[in-house]
C-alpha atoms as one frame of an Amber mdcrd trajectory, in Angstrom:
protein
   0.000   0.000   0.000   1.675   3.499  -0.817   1.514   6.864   0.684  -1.508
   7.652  -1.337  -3.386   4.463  -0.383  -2.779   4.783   3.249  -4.150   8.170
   3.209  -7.104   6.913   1.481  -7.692   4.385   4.016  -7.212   6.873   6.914
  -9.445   8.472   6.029 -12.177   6.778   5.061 -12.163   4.191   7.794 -12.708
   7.645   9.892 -15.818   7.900  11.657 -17.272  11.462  11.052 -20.854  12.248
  10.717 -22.237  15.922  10.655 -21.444  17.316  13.890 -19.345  14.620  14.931
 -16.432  15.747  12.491 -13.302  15.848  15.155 -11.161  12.812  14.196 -11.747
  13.856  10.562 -10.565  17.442  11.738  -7.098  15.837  13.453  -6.361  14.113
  10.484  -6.536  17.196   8.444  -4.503  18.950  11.001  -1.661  16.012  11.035
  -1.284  15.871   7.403  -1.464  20.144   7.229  -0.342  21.190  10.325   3.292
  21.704   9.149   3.017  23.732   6.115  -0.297  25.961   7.449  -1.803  27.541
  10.018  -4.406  25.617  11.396  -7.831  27.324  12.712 -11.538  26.530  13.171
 -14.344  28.748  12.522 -17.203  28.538  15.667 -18.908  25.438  13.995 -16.057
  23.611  13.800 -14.554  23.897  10.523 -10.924  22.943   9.662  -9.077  26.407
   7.976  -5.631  25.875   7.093  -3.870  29.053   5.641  -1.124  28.401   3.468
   1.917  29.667   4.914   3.590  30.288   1.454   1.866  33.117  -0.560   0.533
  36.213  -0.472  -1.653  38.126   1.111  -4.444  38.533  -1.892  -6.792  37.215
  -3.411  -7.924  34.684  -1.000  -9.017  31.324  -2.660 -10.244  28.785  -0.766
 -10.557  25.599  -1.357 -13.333  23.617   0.608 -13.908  19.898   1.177 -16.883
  19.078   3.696 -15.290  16.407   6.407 -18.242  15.088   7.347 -20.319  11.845
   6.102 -23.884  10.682   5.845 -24.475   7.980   8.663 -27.230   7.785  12.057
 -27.354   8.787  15.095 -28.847   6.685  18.383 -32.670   7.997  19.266 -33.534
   5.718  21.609 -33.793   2.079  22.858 -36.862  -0.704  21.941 -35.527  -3.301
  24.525 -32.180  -4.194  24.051 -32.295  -3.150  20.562 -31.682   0.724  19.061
 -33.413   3.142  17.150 -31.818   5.745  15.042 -32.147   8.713  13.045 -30.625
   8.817   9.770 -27.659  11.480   9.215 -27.883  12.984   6.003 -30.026  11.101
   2.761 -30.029   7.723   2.778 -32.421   5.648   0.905 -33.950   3.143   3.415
 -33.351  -0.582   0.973 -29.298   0.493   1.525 -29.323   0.610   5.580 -30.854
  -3.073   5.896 -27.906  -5.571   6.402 -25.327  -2.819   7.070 -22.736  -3.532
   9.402 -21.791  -0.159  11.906 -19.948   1.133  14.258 -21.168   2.952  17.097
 -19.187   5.653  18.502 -19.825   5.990  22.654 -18.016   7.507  25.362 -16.160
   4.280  26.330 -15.342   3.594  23.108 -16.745   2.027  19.946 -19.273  -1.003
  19.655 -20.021  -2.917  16.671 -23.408  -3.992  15.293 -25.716  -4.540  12.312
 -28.924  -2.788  10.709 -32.010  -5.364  11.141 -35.881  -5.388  10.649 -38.227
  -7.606  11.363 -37.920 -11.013   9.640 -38.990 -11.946   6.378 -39.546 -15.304
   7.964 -42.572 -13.596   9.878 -44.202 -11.494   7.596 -46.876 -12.364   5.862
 -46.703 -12.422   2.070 -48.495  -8.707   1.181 -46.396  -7.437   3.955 -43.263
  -8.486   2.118 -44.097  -6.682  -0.978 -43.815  -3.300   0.783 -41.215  -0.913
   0.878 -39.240  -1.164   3.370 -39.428   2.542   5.970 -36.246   3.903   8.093
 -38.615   3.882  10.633 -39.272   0.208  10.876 -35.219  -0.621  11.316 -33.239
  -0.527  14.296 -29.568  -1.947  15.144 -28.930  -5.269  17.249 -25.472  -5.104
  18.872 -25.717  -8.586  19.843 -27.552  -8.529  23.133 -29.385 -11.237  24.810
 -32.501 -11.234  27.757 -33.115  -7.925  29.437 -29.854  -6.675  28.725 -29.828
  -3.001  27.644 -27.555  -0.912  25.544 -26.849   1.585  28.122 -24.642  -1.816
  30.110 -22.672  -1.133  26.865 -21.996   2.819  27.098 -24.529   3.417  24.311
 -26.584   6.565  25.177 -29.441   8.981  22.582 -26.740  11.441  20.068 -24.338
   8.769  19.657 -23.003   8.679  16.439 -22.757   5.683  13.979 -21.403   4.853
  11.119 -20.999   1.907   8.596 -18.494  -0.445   9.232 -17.008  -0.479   6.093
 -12.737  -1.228   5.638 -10.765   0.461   2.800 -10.340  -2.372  -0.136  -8.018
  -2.262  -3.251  -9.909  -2.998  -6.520  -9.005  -3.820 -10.083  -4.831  -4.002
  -8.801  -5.521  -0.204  -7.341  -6.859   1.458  -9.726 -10.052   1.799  -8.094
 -10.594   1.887  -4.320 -13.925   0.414  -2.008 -14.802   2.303   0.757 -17.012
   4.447   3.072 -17.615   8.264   3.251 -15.956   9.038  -0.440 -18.061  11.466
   0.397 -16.408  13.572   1.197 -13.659  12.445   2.505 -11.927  12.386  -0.832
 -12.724  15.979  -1.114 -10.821  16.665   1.909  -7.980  14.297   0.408  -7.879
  16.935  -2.455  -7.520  19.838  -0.092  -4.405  18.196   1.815  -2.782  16.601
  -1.469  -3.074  20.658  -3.204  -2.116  22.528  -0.485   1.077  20.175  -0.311
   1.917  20.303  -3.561   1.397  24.344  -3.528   3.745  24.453  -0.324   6.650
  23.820  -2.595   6.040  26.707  -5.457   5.919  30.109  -5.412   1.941  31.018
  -5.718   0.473  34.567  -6.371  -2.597  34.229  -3.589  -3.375  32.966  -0.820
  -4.651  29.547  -0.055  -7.058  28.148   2.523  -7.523  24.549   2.697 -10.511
  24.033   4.084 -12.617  20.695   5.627 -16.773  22.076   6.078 -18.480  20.202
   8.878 -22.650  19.646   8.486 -22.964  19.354   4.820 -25.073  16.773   5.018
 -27.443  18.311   6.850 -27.674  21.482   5.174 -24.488  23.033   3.793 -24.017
  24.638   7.297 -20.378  24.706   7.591 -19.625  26.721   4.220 -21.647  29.207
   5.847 -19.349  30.035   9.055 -15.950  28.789   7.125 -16.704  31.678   4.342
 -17.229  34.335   6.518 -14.473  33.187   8.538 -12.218  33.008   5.437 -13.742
  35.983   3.780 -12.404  34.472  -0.282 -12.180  36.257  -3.186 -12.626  32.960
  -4.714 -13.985  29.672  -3.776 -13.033  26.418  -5.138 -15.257  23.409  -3.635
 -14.425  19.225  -4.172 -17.048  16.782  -3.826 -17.863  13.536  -5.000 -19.790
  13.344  -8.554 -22.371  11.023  -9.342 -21.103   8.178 -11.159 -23.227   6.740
 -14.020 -21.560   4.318 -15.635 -23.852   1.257 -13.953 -26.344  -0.385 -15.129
 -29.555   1.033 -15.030 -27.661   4.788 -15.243 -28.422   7.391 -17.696 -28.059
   6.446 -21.594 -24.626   8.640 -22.476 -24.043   9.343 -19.228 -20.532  11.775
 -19.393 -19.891  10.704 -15.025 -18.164   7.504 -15.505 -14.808   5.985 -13.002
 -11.642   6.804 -14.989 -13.679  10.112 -17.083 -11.747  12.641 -15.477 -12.427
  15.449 -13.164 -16.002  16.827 -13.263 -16.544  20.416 -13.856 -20.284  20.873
 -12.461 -22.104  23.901 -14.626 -25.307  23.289 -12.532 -26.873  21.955  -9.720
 -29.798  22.857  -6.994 -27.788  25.307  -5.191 -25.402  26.845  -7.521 -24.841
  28.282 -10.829 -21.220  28.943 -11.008 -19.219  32.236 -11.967 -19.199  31.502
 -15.889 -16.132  33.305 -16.445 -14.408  31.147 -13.599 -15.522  28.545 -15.263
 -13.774  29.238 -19.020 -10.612  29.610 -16.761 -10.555  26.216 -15.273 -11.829
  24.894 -18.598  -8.868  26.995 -20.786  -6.577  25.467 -18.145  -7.726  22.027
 -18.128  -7.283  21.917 -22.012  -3.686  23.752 -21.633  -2.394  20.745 -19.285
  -4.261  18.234 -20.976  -5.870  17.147 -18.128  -9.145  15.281 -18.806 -12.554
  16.532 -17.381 -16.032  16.274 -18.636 -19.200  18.449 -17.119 -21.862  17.434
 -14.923 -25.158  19.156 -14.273 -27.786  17.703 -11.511 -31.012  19.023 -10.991
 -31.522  17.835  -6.913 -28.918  18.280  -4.551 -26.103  21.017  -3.957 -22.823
  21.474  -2.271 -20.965  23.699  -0.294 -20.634  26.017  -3.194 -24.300  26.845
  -3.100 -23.514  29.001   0.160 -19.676  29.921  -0.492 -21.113  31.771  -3.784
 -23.048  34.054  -1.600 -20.653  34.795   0.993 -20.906  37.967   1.813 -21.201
  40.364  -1.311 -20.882  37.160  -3.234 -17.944  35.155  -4.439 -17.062  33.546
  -7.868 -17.428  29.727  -7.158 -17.246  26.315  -8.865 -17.611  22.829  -8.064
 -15.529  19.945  -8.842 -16.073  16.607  -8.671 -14.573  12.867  -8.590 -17.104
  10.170 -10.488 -18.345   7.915  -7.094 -20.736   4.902  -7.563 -22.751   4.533
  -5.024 -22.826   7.742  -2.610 -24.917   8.150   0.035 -24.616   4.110   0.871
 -22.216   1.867   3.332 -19.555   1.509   0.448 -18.788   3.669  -2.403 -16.186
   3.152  -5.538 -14.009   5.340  -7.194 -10.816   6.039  -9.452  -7.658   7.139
  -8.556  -6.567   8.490 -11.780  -9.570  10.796 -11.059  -8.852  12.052  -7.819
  -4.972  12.416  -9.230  -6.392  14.734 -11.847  -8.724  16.593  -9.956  -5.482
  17.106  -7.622  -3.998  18.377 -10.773  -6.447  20.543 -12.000  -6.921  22.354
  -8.423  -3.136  23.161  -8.535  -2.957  24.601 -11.674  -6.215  26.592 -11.568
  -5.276  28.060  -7.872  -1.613  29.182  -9.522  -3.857  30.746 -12.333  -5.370
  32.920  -9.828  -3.266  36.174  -9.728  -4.397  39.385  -8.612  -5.379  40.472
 -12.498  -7.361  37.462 -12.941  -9.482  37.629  -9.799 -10.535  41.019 -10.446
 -11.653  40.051 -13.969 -14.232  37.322 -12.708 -16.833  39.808 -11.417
C-alpha cells in the first residue's frame, strides 16, 4: 500500500458524521499542520492558511469532512433506534454492518428489521421505511444498551474497511463522500507548499454538509475568499440502469459541475478552469444535476458574493455503506486544483466579477 493508499484508508475508515467531524478534523490537522496555520471557525470547521503566498486574493478551497451515517434515538428493549444522518435511501441501511461511537469507546453492530420469515406475504411486498429498522449489537434477555456505554446522540457509522480494486486502480470504501474531497484539499495545499503562488490559499474541511451546507456558511465568513473552489464527489453513471450517455463515468476525469440545486457557477471562472484544463491536458467532462447542492451553493453568496465552482470525482454509489471510485480521477482533480489556484493572480481575480 503506498503513501496515497494509506491516506485513502485513513481516512475513510474515519468515523465522522455531521457534527461529529473531530477525528476527521485531526487528520486534516496532522497531514497540514506543518506547512499551514491551522484554525476553526465557531462550527467547527478545519481552515488551514497556506503559509507560502501572499496576502491577496484569498481562494479557498473547501472539502466538507463530514459523512452521511445515524445517530442513536432511543432504545426498543435491548435493541436501538436511530435517526438517519444525512439522505439515505432506506433498501441500503438493511444488512449494514456499523460502528457505534460511545463515550467508552466504539461497539459494533448490524442494521435489522423484522424477519422476512414472519411477515406475511403482502407485507413483504412493501417498501421497506427507516422507521421500521433498528440496530442489534448482539444482546441477549433484558440486557440493555446503556450496560454497553450506548446513550441517545451517539453517532454511527458503517463499518465499512478500505479495499483495493481492479490491482488499485479503483478503491472500495465508506464516506468518499467527502472524505476524498478533503484528500484533495491536503494533497493541493502540499503540492502548492513547494512553489511560489500569487494568492493565498485556505484549505478548508466544512463540517454539516449533510445536513444542510451549514459549515460553508461560518468557514466563508471566517475566510472571507475572493474565490472559492469546492471538491465533492460526482455522481457516477456508468452502472447499469444509469443514464443512456451518461458523461460521469470511473476513470472520465475530473467533473466540472455547470449546474446543480444550489449553484450556478461564476461563468467566467468557469472558461478559466476549462482553458486550463485543455492547456495541461488534463481530462474533465461536465456534470449538471437538478436535486442536490454542495458547499458552493452558500460559499457563492458569501458575503457580497464570491465567484465559485464545483468539482467533482465520479463515485458509484454515494450516500450508501460503500462507495467506488478512481484514482486516476482524484490524481487529476489534484492536478487541475493546482494549476487553476496558480492561475489565480491578482489580475485574474478582479476580472471574474
Amino acid at each position: 500500500m503506498d503513501r496515497i493508499e494509506k491516506m485513502m484508508k485513513e481516512f475513510t475508515e474515519t468515523a465522522g458524521v455531521s457534527g461529529a467531524e473531530e477525528e476527521v478534523f485531526a487528520l486534516m490537522k496532522k497531514h497540514l499542520g506543518k506547512i499551514a496555520s491551522i484554525d476553526k471557525c465557531g462550527l467547527g470547521s478545519f481552515v488551514g492558511h497556506l503559509k507560502k503566498g501572499r496576502k491577496k486574493p484569498r481562494i479557498m478551497i473547501a472539502g466538507h469532512m463530514d459523512e452521511v451515517g445515524l445517530m442513536v434515538s432511543h432504545f426498543s428493549g435491548s435493541f436501538i433506534k436511530f435517526n438517519t444522518i444525512g439522505g439515505w435511501w432506506a433498501p441500503r441501511l438493511l444488512g449494514l454492518p456499523v460502528r457505534i461511537k460511545t463515550s467508552k469507546g466504539c461497539v459494533r453492530g448490524v442494521i435489522a428489521s423484522k424477519s422476512p420469515f414472519h411477515m406475511e406475504p403482502e407485507e413483504r411486498k412493501k417498501e421497506i421505511k427507516t422507521k421500521e429498522l433498528y440496530i442489534d449489537v448482539g444482546l441477549t434477555g433484558d440486557k440493555k444498551p446503556e450496560k454497553l456505554g450506548i446513550m441517545p446522540g451517539d453517532p454511527v457509522v458503517p463499518d465499512t474497511p478500505f479495499l483495493p480494486l481492479d490491482g488499485g486502480k479503483t478503491y472500495l470504501a465508506k464516506a468518499w463522500d467527502n472524505r476524498i474531497g478533503c484528500m484533495v484539499v491536503v494533497e493541493t495545499l502540499k503540492k502548492l507548499s513547494r512553489l511560489d503562488i500569487p494568492n493565498a490559499v485556505y484549505g478548508v474541511g466544512t463540517v454539516q454538509e449533510e445536513v444542510g451546507l451549514r459549515g460553508a456558511v461560518t468557514s466563508g465568513y471566517h475566510v472571507n475568499p475572493d474565490v472559492a473552489l469546492t471538491v465533492d464527489v460526482g455522481i457516477a453513471q456508468d452502472i447499469p440502469g444509469g443514464p443512456e450517455g451518461g458523461m460521469e463515468k470511473l476513470g472520465g476525469g475530473v467533473s466540472i459541475c455547470v449546474y446543480d440545486n444550489s449553484l450556478i457557477p461564476n461563468r467566467k471562472l468557469r472558461d478559466l478552469v476549462i482553458s486550463v484544463a485543455d492547456k495541461k491536458k488534463i481530462p474533465y467532462h461536465f456534470s449538471s444535476i437538478s436535486v442536490g447542492g454542495t458547499d458552493g451553493g452558500k460559499l457563492h453568496m458569501d458575503r457580497s458574493g464570491v465567484p465559485t465552482i464545483v468539482f467533482g470525482i465520479p463515485t458509484r454509489y454515494i450516500h450508501s455503506g460503500a462507495g467506488i471510485l478512481a484514482r486516476s480521477d482524484f490524481e487529476n482533480a489534484v492536478k487541475l486544483v493546482v494549476e487553476v489556484v496558480k492561475s489565480l493572480d491578482e489580475k485574474t481575480v478582479r476580472k471574474l466579477i
